[in-house]
VOTORLO-32187 format. One line per field, with one value per residue (C-alpha): residue in three letters; x, y negated, z negated. Coordinates in pm, 1 decimal. Example, Ala and Ser with C-alpha at 12.3 -4.5 7.8 and 13.67 -1.06 7.14 Angstrom:
2
type	(ALA;SER)
x	(1230.0;1367.0)
y	(450.0;106.0)
z	(-780.0;-714.0)
***
This chain:
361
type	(UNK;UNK;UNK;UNK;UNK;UNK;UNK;UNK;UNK;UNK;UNK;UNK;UNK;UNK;UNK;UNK;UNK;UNK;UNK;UNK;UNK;UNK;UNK;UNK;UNK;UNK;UNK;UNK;UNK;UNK;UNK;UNK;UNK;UNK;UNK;UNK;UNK;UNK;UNK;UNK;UNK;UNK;UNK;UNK;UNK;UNK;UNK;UNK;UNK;UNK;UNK;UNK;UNK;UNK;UNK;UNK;UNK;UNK;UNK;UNK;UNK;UNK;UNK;UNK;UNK;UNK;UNK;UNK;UNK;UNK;UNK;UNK;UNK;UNK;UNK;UNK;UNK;UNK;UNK;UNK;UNK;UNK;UNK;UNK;UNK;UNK;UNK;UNK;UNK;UNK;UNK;UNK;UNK;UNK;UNK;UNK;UNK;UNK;UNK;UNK;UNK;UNK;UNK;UNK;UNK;UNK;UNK;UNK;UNK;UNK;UNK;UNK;UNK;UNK;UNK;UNK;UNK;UNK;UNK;UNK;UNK;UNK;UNK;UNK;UNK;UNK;UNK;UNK;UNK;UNK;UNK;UNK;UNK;UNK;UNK;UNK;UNK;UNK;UNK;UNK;UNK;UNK;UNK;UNK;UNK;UNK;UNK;UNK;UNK;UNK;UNK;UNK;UNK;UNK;UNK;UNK;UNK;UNK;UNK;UNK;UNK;UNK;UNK;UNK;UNK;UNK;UNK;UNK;UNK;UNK;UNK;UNK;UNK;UNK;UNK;UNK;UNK;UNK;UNK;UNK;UNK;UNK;UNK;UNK;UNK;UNK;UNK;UNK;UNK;UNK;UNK;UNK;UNK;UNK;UNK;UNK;UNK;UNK;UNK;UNK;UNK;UNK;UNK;UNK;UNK;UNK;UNK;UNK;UNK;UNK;UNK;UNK;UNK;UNK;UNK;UNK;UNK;UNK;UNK;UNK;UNK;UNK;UNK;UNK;UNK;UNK;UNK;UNK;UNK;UNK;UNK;UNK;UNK;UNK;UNK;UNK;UNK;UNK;UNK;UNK;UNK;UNK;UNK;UNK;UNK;UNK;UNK;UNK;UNK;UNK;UNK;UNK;UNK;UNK;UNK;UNK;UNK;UNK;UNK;UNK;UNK;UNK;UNK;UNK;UNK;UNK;UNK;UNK;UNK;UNK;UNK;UNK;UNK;UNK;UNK;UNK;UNK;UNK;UNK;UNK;UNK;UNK;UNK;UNK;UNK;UNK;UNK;UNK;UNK;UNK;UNK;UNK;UNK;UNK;UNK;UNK;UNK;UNK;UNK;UNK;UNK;UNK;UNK;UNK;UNK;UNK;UNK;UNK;UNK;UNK;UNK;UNK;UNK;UNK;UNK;UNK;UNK;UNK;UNK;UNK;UNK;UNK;UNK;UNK;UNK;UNK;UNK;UNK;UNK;UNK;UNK;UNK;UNK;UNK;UNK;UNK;UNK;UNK;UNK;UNK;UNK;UNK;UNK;UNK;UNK;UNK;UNK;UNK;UNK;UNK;UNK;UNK;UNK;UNK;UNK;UNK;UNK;UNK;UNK;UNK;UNK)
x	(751.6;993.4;1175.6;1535.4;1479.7;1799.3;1794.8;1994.0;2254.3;2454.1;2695.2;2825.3;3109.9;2874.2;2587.5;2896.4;2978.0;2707.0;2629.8;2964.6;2906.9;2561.0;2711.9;2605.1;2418.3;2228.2;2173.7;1972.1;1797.1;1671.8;1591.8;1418.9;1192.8;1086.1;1040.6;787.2;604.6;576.9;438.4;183.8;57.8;28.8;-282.5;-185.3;38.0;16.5;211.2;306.2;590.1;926.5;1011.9;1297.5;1506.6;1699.3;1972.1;2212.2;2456.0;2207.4;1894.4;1812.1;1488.7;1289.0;1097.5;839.9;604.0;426.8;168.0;26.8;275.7;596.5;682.5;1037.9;1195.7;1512.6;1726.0;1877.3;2106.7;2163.0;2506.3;2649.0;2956.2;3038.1;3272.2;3476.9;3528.9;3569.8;3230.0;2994.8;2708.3;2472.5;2479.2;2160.1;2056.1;1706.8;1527.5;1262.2;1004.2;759.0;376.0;215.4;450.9;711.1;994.4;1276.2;1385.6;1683.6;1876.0;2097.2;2354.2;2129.2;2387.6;2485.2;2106.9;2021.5;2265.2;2109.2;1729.4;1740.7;1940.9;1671.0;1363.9;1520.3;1575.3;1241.1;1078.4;1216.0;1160.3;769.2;889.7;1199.0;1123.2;1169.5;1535.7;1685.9;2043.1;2233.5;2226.5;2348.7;2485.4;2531.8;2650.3;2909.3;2916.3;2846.3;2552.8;2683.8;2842.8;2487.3;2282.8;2499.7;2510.6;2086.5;2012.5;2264.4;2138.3;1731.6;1735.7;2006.0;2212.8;2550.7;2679.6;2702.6;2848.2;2932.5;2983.0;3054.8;3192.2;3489.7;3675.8;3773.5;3463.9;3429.2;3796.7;3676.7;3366.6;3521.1;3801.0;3541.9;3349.5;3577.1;3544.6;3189.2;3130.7;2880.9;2949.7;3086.3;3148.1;3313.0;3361.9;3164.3;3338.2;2943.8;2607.5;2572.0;2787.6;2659.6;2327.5;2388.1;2242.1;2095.8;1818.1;1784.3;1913.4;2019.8;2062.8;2207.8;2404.8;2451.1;2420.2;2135.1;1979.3;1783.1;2001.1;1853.9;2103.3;1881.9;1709.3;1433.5;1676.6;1847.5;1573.4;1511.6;1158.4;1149.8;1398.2;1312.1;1442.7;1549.0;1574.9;1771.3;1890.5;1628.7;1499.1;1440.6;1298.1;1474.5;1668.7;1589.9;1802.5;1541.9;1411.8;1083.2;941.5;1049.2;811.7;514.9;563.8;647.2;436.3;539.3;538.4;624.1;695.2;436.5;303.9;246.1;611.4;708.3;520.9;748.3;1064.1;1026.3;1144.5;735.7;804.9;850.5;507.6;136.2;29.2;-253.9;-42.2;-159.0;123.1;102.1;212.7;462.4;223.3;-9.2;244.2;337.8;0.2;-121.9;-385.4;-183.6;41.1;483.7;454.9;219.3;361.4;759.1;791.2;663.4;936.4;909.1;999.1;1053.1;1065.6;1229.0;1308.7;1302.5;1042.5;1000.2;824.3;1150.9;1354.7;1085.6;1131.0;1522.1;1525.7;1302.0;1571.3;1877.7;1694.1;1625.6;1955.2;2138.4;1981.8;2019.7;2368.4;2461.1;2546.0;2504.7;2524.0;2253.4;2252.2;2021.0;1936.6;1646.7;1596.9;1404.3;1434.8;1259.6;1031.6;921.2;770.4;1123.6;1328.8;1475.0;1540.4;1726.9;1886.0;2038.6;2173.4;2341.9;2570.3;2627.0;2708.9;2366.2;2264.7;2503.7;2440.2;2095.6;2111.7;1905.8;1620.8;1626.3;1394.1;1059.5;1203.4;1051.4;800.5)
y	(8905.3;9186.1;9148.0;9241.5;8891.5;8610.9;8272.5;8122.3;7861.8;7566.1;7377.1;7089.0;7240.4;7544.5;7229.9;7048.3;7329.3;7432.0;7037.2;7084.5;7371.0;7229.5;6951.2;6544.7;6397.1;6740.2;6772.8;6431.4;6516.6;6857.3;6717.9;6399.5;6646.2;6853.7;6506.6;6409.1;6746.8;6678.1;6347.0;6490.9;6715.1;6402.7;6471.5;6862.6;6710.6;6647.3;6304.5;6088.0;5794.2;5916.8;5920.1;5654.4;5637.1;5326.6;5169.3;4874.3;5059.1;5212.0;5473.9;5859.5;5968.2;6287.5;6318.7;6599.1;6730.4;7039.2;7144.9;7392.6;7675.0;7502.2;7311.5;7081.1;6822.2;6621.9;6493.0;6181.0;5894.8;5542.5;5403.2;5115.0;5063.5;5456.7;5397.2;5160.2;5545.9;5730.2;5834.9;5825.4;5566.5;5841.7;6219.3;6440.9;6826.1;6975.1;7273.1;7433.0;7708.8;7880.0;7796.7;8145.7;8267.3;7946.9;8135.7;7887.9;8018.4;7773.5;7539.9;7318.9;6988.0;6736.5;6421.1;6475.1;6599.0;6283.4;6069.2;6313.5;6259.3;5861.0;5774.0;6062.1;5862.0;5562.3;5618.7;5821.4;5456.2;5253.0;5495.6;5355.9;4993.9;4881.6;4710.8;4948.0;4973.9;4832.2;4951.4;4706.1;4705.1;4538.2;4707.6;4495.5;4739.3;5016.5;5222.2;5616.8;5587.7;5377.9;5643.3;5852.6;5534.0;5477.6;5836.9;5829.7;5522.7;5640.7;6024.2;5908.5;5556.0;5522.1;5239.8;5174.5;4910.9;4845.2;4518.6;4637.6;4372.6;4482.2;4230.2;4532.8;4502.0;4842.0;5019.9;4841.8;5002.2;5360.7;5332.5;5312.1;5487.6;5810.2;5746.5;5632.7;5941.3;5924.5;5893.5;5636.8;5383.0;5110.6;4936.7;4559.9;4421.3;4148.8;3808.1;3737.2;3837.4;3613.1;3723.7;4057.8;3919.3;3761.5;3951.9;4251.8;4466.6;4603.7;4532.7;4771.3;4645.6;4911.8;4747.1;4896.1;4590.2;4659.7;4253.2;4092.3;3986.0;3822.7;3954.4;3817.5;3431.0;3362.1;3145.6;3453.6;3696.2;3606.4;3790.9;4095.5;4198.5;4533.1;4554.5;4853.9;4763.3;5050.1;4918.4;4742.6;5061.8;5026.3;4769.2;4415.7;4539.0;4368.5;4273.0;4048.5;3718.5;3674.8;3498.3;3726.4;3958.6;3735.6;3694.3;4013.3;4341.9;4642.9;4988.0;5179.8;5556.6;5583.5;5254.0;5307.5;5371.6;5082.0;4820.8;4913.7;4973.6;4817.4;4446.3;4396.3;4441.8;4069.0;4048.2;4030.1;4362.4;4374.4;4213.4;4439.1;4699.6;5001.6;5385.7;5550.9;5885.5;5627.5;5501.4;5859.7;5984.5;5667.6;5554.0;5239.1;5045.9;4985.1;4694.6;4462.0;4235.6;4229.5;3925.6;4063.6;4098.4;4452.8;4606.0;4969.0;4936.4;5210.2;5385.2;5706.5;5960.7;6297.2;6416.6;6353.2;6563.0;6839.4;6849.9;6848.2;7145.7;7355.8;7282.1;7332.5;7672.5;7758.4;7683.5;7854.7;8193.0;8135.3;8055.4;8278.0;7976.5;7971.5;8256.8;8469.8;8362.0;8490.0;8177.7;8259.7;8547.8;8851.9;9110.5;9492.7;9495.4;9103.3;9180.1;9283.3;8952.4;9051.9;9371.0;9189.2;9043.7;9310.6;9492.1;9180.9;9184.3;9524.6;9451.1;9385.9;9524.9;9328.3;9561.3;9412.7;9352.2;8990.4;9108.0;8882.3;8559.6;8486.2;8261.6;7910.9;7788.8)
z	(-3911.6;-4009.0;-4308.9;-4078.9;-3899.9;-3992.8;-3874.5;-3627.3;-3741.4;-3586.5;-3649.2;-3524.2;-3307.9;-3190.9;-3025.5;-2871.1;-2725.7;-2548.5;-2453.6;-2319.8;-2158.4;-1969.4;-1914.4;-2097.1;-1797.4;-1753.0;-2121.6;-2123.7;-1832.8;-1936.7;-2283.1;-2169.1;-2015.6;-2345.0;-2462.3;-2221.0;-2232.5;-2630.0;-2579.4;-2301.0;-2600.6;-2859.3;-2964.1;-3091.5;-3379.5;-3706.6;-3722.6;-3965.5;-4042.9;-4189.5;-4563.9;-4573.8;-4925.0;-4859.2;-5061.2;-5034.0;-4787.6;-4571.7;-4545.6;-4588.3;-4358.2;-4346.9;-4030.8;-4030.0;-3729.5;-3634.7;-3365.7;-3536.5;-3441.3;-3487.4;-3747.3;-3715.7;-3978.1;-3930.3;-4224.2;-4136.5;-4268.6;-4124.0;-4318.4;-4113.1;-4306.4;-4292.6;-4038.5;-4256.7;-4460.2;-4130.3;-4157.2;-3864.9;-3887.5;-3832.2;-3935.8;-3881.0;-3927.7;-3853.6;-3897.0;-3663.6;-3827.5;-3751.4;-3892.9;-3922.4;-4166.7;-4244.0;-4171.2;-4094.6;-3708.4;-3654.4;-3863.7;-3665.8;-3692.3;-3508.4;-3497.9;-3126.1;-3030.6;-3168.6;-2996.7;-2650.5;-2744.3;-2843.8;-2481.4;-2338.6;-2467.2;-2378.0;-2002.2;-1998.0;-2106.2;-1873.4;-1587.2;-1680.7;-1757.0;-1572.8;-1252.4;-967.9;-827.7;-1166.6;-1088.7;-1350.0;-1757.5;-2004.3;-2302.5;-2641.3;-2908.6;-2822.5;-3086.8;-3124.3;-2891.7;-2631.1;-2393.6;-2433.4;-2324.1;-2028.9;-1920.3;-1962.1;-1771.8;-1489.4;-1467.1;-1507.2;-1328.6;-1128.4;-1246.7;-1156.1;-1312.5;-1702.4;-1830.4;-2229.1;-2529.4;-2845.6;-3166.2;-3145.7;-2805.6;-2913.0;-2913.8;-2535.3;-2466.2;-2524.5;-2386.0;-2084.6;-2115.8;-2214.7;-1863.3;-1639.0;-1410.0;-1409.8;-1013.8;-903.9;-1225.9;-1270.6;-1650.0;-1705.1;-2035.9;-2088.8;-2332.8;-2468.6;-2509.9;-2258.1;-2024.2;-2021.9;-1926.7;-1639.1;-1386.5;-1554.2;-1481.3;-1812.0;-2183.5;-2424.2;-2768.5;-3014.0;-3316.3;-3601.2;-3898.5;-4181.4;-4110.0;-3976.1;-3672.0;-3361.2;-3084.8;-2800.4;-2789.9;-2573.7;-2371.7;-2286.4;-2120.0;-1766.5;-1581.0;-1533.1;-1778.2;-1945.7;-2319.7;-2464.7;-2818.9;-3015.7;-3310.1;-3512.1;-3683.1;-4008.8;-4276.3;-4256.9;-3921.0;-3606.7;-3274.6;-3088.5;-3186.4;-3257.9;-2969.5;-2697.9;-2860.8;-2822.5;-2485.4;-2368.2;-2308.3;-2580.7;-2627.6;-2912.7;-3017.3;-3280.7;-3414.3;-3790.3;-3823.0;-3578.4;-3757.9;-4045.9;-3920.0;-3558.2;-3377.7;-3472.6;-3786.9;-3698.0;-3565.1;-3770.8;-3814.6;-3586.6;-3282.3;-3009.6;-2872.4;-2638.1;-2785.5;-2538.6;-2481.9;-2370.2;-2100.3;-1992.4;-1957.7;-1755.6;-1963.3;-1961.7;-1752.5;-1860.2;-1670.6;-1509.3;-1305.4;-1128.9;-1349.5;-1679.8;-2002.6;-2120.1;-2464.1;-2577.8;-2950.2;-3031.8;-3372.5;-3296.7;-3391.0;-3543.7;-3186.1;-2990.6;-3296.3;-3227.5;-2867.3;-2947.9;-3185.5;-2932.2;-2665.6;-2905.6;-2968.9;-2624.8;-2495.7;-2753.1;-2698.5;-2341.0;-2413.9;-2706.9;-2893.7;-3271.7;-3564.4;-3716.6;-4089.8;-4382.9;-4452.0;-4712.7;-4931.2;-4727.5;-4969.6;-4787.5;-5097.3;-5094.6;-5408.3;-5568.1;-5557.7;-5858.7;-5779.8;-5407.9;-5612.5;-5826.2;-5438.1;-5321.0;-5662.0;-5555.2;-5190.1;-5071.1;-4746.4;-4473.4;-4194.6;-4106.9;-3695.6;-3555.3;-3353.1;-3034.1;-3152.1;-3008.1;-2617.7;-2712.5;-2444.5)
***
């Protein structure tokens, strides 16, 4: 690596941009892709569960992977009464780099890619454990990833209609108001939990409280339901009661973090469950039976952040998107530091061009 290289930075308003620019619905799809090509290759990483600092208002995660030649990390809070301070519930950067030498290739605001990759791993489960021809979901919890669910689970499966409850009516309001010219969907507002259930395909449950909530009974979940449970991710957070676990078939990103964090948190910790690579490599079945109640546990994984910084990257050369930043010291002696150190006081070398990065495969 030449010492002339800079990293590529961006911010928040360079990624919405270029999601803007490809397009929501396409952005899901083409990441939801890199997703499943990362799990295909599950057995090249170095995994391991996220370091969670958590506090009486909420969380801060690290989530670290590499294959070997990448290496990606994600920085990420989980604050659910940030929006009482007009702060978003969830705020996320990553960094992708590059094993051989470490150098840090691209660092990046991650809160939208996450917002992309959690609907994109959602949809990509139930394509595996949704009854065929599920065209109708319900969606309890419309907060900041409400809009990405829908937009997932009508690009990757095909549903139309979406009955939405949320304890807000307003976060219903402008969940439809921000996809009312989607063509091909349909969204009611649903009175109840209840009411949003009748009839559904599929369940999405992606509140935001830090408790141990139970959002769905048993009494609730007809066969054949799929549940896509979204919000219990951490310690002491669940959505799902514990009983509907018991009886229904689960998969999980990556179990050792589930167990913690997870609904089966709920669960001893040797209840059997099913890992999602598993699922997408066919070495085991989404669903058994057209009458079977299936779970995707999910809590999100350092894999799917991974898979989202290699696309981020890709599309942003392919794009132009982003700036080339000297984002760590790469003095032309690396020896000198000092001496680098000295030149930038003394207005530094700033003519230094960006060779074109490496294309990420």
């Amino acid at each position: 690596m030449k010492n002339t290289v800079r990293s590529l930075f961006l911010d928040a308003a360079d990624v919405a941009r270029l999601v803007a620019v490809i397009g929501p619905e396409a952005a899901i799809v083409d990441l939801a892709a890199q997703v499943r090509l990362a799990f295909a290759r599950w057995a090249d990483f170095d995994k391991s569960a996220r370091l969670a600092s958590h506090s009486a208002r909420g969380v801060i995660e690290l989530m670290p992977v590499s294959d070997g030649s990448q290496y990606a990390f994600k920085y990420v809070n989980g604050h659910p009464r940030n929006a009482q301070h007009g702060m978003p519930t969830v705020m996320a950067c990553g960094l992708l780099a590059e094993v051989e030498t470490g150098f840090p290739l691209m660092l990046a605001d991650l809160t939208l890619a996450t917002a992309l990759r959690t609907a994109a791993t959602s949809a990509l489960a139930a394509r595996a454990m949704a009854r065929p021809g599920a065209a109708t979901m319900a969606l309890i919890g419309n907060g900041a990833q409400a809009e990405f669910q829908v937009l997932a689970f009508h690009a990757m499966l095909g549903v139309r209609e979406i009955a939405a409850y949320d304890i807000d009516p307003a976060a219903t309001a402008r969940l439809m108001r921000n996809l009312a010219a989607v063509p091909g969907l349909a969204i009611r507002r649903a009175d109840s939990v209840e009411a949003a259930l009748a009839g559904a395909d599929i369940v999405s449950t992606v509140t935001a409280d830090k408790t141990r909530a139970t959002i769905l009974t048993p009494d609730m979940v007809r066969p054949g339901m799929h549940l896509n449970a979204v919000g219990g991710d951490c310690p002491g957070k669940t959505e799902l009661h514990a009983d509907i676990l018991r009886r229904a078939r689960i998969v999980v990103e990556y179990a050792p973090q589930t167990r913690i964090e997870g609904e089966i948190q709920q669960l001893p910790a040797d209840a059997p469950v099913t890992e999602l690579w598993q699922v997408l490599a066919g070495h085991a079945p989404g669903r058994a039976a057209a009458d079977e109640v299936t779970v995707f546990d999910s809590v999100g994984f350092a894999l799917e952040d991974y898979a989202a910084l290699r696309w981020l990257y890709a599309a942003a050369q392919a794009h132009r998107a982003g700036t080339a930043v000297e984002l760590v010291a790469m003095p032309p002696d690396p020896r000198n530091l000092y001496g680098w150190m000295l030149a930038q006081a003394n207005g530094g070398d700033a003519g230094r061009p960006m060779p074109r990065p490496a294309a990420v495969a």
